[in-house]
TORPA-4810 file (N, C-alpha, C, O; in nm, 3 decimals):
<nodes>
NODE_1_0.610_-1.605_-3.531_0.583_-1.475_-3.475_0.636_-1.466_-3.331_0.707_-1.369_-3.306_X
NODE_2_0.616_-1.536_-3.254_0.622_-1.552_-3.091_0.781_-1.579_-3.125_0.845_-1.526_-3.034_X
NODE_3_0.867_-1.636_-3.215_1.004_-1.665_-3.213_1.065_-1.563_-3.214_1.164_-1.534_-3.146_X
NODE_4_0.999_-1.486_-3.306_1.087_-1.354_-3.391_1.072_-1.229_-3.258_1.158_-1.146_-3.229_X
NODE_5_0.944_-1.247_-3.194_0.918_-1.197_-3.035_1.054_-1.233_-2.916_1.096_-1.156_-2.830_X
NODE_6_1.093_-1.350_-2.939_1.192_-1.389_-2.845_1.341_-1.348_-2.851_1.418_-1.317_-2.761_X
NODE_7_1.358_-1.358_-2.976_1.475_-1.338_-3.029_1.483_-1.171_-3.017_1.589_-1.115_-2.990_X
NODE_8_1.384_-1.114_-3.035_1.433_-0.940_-3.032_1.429_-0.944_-2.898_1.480_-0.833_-2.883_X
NODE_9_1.407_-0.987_-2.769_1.340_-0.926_-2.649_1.521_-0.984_-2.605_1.581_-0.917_-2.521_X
NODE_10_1.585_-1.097_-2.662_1.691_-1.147_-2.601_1.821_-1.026_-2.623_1.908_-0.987_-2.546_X
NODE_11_1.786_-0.988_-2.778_1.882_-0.912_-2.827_1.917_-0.781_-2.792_2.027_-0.726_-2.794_X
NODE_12_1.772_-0.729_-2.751_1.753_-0.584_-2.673_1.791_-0.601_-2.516_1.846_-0.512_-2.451_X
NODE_13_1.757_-0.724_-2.467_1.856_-0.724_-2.347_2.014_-0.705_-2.312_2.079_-0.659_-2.218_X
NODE_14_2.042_-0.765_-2.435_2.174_-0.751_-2.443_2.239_-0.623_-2.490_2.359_-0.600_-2.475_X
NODE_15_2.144_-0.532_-2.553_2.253_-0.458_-2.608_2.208_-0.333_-2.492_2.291_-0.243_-2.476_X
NODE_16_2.076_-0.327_-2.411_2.021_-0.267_-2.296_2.042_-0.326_-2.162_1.951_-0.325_-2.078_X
NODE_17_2.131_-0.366_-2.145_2.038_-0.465_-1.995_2.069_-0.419_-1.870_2.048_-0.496_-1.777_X
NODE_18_2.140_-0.251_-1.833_2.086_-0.139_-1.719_1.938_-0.120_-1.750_1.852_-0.164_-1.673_X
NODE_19_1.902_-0.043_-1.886_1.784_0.024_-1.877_1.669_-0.104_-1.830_1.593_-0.112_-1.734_X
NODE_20_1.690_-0.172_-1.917_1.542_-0.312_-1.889_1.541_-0.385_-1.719_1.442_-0.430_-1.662_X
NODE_21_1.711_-0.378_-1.656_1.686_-0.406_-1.528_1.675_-0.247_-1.444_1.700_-0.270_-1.326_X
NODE_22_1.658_-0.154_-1.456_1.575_-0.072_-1.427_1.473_-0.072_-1.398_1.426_-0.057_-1.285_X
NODE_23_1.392_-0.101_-1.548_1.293_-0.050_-1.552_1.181_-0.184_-1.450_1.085_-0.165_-1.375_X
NODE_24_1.253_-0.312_-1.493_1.221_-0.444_-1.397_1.190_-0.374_-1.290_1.078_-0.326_-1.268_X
NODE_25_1.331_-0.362_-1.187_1.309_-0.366_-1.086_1.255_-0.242_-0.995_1.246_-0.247_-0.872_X
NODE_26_1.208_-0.091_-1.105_1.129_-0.028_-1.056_0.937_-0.044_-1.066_0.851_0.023_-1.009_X
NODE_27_0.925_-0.153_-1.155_0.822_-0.203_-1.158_0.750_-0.293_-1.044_0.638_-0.307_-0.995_X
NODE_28_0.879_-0.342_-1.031_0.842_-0.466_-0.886_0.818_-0.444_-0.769_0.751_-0.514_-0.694_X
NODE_29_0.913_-0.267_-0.728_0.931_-0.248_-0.631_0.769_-0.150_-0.618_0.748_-0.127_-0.499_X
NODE_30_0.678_-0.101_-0.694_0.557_-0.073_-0.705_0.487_-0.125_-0.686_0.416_-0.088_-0.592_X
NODE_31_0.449_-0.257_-0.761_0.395_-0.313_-0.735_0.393_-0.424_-0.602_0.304_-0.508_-0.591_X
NODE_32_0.467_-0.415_-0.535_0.511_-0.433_-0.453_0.433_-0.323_-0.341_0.320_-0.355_-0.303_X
NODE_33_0.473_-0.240_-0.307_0.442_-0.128_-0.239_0.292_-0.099_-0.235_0.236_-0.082_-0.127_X
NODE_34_0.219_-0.092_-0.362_0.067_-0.100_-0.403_0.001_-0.188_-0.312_-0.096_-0.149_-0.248_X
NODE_35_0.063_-0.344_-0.300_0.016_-0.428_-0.234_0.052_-0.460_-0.139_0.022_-0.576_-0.108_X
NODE_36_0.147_-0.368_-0.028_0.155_-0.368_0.065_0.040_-0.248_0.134_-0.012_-0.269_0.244_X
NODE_37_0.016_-0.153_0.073_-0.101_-0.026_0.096_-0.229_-0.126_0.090_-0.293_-0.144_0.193_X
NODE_38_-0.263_-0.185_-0.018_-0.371_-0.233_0.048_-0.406_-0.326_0.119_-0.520_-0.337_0.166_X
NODE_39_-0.279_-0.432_0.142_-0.341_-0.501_0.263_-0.345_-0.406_0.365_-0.422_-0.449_0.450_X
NODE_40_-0.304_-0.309_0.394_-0.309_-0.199_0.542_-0.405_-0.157_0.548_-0.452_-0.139_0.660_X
NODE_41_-0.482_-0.121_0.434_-0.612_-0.041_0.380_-0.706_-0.180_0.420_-0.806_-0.155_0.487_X
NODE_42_-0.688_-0.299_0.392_-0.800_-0.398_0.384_-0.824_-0.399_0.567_-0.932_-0.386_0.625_X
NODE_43_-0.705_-0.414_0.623_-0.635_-0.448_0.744_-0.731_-0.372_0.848_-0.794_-0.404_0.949_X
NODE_44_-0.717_-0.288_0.795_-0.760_-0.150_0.874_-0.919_-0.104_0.910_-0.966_-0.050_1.010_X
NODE_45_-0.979_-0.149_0.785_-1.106_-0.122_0.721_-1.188_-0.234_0.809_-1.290_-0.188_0.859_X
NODE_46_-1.164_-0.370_0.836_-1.206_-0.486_0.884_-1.172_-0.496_1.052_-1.174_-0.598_1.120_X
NODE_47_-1.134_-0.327_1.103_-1.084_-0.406_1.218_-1.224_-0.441_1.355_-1.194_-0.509_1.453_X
NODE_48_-1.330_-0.398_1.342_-1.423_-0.435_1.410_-1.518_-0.555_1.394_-1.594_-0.596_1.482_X
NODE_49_-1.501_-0.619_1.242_-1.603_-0.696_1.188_-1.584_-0.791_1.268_-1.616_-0.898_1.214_X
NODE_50_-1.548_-0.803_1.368_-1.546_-0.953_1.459_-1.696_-0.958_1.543_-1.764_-1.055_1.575_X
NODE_51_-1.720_-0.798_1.567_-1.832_-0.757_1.620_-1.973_-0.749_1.561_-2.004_-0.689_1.458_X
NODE_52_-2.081_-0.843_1.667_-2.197_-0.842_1.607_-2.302_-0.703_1.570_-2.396_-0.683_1.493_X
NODE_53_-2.230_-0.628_1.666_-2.341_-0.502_1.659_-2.208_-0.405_1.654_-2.151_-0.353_1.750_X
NODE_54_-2.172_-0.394_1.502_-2.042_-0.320_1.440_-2.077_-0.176_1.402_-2.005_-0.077_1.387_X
NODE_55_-2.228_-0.198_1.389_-2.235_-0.082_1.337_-2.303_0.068_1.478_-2.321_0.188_1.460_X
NODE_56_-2.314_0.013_1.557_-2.297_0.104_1.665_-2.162_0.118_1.786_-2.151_0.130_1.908_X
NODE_57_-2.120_0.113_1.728_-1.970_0.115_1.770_-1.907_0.284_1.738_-1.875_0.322_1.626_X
NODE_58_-1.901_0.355_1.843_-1.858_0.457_1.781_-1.679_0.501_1.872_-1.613_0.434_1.952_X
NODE_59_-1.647_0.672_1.797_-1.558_0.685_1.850_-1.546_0.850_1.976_-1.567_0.961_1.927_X
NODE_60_-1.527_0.843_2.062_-1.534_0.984_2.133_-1.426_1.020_2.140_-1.333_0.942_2.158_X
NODE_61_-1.406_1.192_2.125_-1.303_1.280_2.124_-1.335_1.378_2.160_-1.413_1.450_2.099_X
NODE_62_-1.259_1.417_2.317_-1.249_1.533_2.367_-1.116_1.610_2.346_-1.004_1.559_2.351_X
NODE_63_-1.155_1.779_2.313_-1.026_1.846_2.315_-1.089_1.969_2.425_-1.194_2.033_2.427_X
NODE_64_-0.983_1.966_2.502_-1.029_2.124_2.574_-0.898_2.155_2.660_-0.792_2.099_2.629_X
NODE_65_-0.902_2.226_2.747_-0.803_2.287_2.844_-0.853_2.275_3.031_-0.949_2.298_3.105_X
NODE_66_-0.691_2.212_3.035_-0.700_2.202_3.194_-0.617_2.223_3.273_-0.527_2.140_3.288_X
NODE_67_-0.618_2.344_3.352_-0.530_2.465_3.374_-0.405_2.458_3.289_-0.294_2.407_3.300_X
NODE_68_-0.472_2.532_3.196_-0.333_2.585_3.126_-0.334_2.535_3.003_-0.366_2.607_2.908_X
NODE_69_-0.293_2.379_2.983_-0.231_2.275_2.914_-0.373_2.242_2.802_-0.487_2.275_2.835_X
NODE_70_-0.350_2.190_2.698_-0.450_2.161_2.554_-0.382_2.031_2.638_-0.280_2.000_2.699_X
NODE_71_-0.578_1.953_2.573_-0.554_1.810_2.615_-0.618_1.714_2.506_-0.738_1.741_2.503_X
NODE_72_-0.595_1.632_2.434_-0.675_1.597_2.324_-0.710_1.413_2.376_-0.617_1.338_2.402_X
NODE_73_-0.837_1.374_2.381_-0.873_1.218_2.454_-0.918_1.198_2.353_-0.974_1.283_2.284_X
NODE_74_-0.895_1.031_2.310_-0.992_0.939_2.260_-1.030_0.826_2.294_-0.937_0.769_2.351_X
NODE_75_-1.165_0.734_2.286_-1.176_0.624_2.347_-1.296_0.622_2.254_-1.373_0.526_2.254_X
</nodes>
């Protein structure tokens, strides 16, 4: 069974082998990409946990005007 598996997968390469390296290397390049998003996502998510008291940690944002000009702060 697993032979008769090998032998078609060799033969369809050959008589395909744009479409199957296609389809390869648009697979890789996904999965690939997937797992570059979430290490950024993991990356990102963890960036205070060094801190003991993480969870009062906040963020301030001022927007207002000063003569004239929009000013947008964060800290």
């Amino acid at each position: 069974m697993l032979n008769n598996l090998f032998k078609h997968s060799l033969r369809s390469f050959k008589r395909q082998r744009a479409y199957i390296i296609i389809n390869v290397l648009g697979l890789s390049i996904g999965i690939a990409c997937s797992l570059l998003i979430s290490l950024y996502v993991i990356n990102e998510a963890s960036y205070d946990n060094y801190n003991t008291k993480k969870d009062r940690i906040f963020r301030v944002i001022l927007n207002g005007k000063i003569g004239g000009q929009e000013i947008t702060m964060a800290t």
